[in-house]
PDB file of N, CA, C and O in Angstrom:
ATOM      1  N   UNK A   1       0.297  -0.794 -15.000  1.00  0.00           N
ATOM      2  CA  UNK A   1      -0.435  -0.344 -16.162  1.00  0.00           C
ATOM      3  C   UNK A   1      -1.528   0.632 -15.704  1.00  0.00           C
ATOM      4  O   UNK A   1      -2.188   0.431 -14.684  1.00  0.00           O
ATOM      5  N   UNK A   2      -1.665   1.539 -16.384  1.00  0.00           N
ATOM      6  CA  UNK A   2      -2.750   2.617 -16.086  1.00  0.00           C
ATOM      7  C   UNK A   2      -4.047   2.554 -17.214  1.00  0.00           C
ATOM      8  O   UNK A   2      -4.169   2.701 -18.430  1.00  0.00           O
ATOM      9  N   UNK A   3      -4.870   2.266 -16.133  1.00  0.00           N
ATOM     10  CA  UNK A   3      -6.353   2.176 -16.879  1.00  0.00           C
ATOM     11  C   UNK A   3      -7.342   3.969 -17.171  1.00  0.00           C
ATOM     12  O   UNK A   3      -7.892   4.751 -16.396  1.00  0.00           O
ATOM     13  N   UNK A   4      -7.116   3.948 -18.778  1.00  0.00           N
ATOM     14  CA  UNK A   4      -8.175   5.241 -19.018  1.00  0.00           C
ATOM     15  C   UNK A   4      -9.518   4.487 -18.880  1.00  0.00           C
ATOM     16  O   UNK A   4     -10.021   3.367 -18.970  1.00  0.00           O
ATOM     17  N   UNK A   5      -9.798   5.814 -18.602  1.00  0.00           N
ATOM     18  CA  UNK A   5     -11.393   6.086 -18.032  1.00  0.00           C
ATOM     19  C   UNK A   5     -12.087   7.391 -19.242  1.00  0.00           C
ATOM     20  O   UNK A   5     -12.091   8.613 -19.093  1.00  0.00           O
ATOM     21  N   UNK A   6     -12.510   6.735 -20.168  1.00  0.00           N
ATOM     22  CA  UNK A   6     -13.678   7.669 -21.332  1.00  0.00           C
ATOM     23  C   UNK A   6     -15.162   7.654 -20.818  1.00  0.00           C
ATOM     24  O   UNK A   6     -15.834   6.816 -20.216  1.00  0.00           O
ATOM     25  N   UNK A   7     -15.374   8.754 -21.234  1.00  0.00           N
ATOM     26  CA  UNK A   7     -17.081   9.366 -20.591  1.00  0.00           C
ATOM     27  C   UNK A   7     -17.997   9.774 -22.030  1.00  0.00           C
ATOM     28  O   UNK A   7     -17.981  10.934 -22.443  1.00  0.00           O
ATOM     29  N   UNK A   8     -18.611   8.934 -22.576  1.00  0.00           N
ATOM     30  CA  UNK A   8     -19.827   9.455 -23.705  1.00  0.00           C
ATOM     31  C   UNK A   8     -20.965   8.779 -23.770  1.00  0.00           C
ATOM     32  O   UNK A   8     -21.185   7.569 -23.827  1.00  0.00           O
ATOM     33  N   UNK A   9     -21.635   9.671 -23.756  1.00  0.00           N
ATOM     34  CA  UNK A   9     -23.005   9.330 -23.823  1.00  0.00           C
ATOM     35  C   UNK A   9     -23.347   8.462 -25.327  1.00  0.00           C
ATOM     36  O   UNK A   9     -24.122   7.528 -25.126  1.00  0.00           O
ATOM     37  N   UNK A  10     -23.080   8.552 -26.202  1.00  0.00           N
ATOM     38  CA  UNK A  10     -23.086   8.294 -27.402  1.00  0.00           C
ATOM     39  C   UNK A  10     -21.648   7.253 -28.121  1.00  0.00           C
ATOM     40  O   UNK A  10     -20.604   7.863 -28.349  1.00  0.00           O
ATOM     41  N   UNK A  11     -21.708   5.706 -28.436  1.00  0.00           N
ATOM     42  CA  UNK A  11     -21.073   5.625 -28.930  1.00  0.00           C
ATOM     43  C   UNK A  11     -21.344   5.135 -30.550  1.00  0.00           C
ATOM     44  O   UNK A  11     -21.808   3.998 -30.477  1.00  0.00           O
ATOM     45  N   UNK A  12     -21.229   5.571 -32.041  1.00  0.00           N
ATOM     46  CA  UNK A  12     -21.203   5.623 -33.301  1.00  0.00           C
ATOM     47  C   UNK A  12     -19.764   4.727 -33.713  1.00  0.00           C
ATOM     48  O   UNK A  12     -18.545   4.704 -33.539  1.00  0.00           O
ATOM     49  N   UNK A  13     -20.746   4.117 -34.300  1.00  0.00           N
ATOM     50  CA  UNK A  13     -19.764   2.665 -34.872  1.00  0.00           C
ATOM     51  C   UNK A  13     -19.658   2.824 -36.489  1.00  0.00           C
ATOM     52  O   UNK A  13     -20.627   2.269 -37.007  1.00  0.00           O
ATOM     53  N   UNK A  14     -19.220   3.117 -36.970  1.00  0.00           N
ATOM     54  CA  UNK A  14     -18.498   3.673 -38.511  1.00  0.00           C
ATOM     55  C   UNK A  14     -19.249   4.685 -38.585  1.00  0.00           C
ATOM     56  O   UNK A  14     -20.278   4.908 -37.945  1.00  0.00           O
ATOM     57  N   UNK A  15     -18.308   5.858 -40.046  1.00  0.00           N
ATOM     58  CA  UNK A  15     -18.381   7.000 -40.090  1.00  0.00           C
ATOM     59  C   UNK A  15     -18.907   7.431 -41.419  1.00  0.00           C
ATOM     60  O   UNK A  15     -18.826   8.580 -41.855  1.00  0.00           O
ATOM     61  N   UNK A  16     -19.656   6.035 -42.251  1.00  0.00           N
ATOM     62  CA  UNK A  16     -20.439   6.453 -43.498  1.00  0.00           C
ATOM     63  C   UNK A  16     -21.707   7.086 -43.848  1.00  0.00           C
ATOM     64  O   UNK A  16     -22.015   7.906 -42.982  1.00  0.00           O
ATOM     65  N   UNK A  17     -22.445   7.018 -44.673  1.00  0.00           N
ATOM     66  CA  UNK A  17     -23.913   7.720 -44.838  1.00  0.00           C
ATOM     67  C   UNK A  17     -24.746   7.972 -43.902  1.00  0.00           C
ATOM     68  O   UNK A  17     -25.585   8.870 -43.975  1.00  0.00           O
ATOM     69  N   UNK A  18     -24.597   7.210 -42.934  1.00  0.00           N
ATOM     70  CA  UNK A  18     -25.573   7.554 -41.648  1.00  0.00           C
ATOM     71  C   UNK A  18     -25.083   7.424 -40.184  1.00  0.00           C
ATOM     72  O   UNK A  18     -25.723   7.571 -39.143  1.00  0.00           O
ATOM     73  N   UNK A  19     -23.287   6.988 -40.450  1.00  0.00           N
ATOM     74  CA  UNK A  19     -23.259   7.566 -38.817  1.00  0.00           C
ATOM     75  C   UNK A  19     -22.364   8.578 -38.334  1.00  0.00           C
ATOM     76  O   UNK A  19     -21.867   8.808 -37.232  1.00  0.00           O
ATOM     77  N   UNK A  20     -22.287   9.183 -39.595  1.00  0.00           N
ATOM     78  CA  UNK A  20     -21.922  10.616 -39.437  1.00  0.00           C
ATOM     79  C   UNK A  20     -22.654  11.670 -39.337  1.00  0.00           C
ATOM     80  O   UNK A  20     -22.105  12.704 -38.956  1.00  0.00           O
ATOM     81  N   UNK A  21     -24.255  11.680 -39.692  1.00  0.00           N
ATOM     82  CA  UNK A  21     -24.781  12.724 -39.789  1.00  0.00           C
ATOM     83  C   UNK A  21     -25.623  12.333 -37.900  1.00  0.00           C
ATOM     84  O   UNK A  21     -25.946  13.161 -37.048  1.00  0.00           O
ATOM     85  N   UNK A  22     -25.730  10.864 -37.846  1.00  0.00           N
ATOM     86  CA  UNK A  22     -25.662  10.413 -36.302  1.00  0.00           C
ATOM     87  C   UNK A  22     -25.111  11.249 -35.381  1.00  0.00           C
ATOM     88  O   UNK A  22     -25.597  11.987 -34.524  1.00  0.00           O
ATOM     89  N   UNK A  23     -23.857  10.957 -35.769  1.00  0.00           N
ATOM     90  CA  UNK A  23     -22.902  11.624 -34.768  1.00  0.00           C
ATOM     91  C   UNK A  23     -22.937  13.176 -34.304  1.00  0.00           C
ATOM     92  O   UNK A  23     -22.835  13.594 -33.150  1.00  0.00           O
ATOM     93  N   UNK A  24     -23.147  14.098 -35.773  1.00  0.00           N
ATOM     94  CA  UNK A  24     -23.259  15.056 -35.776  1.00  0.00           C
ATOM     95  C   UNK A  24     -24.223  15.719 -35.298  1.00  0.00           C
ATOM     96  O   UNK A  24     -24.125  16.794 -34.705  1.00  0.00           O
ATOM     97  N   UNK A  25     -25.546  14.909 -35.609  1.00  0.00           N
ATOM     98  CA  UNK A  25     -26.668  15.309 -34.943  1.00  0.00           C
ATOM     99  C   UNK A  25     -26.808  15.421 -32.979  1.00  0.00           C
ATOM    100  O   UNK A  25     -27.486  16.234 -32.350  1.00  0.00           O
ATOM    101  N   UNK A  26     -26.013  14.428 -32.477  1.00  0.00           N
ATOM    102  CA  UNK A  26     -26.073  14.142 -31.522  1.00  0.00           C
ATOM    103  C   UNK A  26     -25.305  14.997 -30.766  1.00  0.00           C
ATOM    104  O   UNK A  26     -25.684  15.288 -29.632  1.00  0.00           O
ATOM    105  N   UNK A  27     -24.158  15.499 -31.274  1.00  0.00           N
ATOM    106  CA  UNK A  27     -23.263  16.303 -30.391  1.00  0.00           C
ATOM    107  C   UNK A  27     -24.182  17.633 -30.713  1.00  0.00           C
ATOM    108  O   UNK A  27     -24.247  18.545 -29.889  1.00  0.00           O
ATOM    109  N   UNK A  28     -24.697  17.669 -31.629  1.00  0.00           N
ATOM    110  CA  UNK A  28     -25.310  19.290 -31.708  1.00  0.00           C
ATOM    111  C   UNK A  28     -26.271  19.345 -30.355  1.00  0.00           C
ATOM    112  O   UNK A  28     -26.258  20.434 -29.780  1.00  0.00           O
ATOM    113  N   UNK A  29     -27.017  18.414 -29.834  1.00  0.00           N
ATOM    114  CA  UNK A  29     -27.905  17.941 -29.015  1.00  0.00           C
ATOM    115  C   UNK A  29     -27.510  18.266 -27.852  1.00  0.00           C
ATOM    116  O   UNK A  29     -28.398  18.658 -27.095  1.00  0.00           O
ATOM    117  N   UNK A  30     -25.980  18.217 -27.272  1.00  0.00           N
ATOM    118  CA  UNK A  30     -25.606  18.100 -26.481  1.00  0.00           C
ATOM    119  C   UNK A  30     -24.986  17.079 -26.410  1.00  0.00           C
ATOM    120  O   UNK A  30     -23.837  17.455 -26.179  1.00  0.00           O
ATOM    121  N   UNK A  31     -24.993  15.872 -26.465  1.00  0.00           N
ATOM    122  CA  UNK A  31     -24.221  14.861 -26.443  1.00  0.00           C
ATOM    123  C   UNK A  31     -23.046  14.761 -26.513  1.00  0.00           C
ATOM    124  O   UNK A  31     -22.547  15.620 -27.240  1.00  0.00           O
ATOM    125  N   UNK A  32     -22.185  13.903 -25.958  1.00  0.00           N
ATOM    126  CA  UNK A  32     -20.474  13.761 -25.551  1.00  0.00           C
ATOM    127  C   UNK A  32     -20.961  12.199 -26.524  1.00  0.00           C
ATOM    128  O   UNK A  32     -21.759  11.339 -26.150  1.00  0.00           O
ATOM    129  N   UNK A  33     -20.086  12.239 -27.980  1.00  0.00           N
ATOM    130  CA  UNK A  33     -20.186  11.361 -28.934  1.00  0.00           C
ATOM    131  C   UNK A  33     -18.515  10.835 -29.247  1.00  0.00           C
ATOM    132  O   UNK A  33     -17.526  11.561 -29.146  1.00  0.00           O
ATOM    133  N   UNK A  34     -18.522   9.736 -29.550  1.00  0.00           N
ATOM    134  CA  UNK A  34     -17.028   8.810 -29.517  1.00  0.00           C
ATOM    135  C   UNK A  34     -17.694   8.222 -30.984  1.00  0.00           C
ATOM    136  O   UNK A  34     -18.687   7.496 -31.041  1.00  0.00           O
ATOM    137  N   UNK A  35     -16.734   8.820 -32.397  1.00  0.00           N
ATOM    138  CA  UNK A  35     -17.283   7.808 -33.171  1.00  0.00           C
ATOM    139  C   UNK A  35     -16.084   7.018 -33.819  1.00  0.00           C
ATOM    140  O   UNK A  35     -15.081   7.729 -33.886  1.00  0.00           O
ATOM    141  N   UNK A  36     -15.905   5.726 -34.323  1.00  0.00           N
ATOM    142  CA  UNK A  36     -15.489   4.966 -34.007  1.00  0.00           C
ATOM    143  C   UNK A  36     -15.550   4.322 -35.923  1.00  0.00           C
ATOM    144  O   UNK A  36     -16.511   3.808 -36.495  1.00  0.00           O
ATOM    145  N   UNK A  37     -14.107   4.627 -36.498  1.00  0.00           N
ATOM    146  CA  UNK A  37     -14.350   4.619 -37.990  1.00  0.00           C
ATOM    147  C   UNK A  37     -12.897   3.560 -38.298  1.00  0.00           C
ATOM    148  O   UNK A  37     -11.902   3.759 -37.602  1.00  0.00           O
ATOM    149  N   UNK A  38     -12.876   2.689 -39.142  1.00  0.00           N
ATOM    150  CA  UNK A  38     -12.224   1.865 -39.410  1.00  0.00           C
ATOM    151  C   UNK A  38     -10.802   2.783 -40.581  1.00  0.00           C
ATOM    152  O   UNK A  38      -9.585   2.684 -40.425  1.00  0.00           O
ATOM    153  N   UNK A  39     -11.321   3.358 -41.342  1.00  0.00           N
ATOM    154  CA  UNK A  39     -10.582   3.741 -42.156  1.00  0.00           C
ATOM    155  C   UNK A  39     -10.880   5.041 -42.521  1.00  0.00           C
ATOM    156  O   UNK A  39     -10.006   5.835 -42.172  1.00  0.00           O
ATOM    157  N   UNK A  40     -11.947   5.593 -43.185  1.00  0.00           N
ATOM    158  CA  UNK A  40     -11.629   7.204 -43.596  1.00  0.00           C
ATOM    159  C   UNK A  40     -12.953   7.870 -43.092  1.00  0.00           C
ATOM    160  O   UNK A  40     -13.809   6.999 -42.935  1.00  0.00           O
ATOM    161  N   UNK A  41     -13.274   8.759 -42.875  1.00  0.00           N
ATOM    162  CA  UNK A  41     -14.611   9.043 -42.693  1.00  0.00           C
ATOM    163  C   UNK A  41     -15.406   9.673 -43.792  1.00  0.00           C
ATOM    164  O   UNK A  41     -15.046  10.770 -44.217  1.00  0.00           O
ATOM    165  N   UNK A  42     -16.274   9.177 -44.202  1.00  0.00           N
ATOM    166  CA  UNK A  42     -17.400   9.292 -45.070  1.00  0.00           C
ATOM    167  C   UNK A  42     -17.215   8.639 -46.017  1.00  0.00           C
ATOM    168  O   UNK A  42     -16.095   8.127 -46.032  1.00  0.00           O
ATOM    169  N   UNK A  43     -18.206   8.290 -47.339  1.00  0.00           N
ATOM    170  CA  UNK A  43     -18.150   7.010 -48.439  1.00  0.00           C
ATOM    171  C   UNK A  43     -19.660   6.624 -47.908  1.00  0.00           C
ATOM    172  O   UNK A  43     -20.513   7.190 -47.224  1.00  0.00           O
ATOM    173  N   UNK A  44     -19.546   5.443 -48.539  1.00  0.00           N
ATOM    174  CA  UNK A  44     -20.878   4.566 -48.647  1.00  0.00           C
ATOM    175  C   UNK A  44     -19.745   2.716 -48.394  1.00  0.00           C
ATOM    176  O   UNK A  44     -20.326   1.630 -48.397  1.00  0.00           O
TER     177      UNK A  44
END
């Protein structure tokens, strides 16, 4: 079995009212962001 290896500085745990603009903010920053959404991105 082969083990991946992911690199982010940032990890964002759902993709609603505030951890999308999270996310977004952060990669603008520079940041290497992994966000991490159950079903659709954005909603409440």
């Amino acid at each position: 079995m082969t083990t991946k290896h992911y690199d982010y500085d940032i990890l964002v745990i759902g993709a609603g009212q505030g951890g999308l603009p999270a996310a977004h903010m952060a990669a603008n920053l520079g940041a290497r962001v992994a966000l991490i959404e159950e079903r659709e991105v954005g909603g409440t």
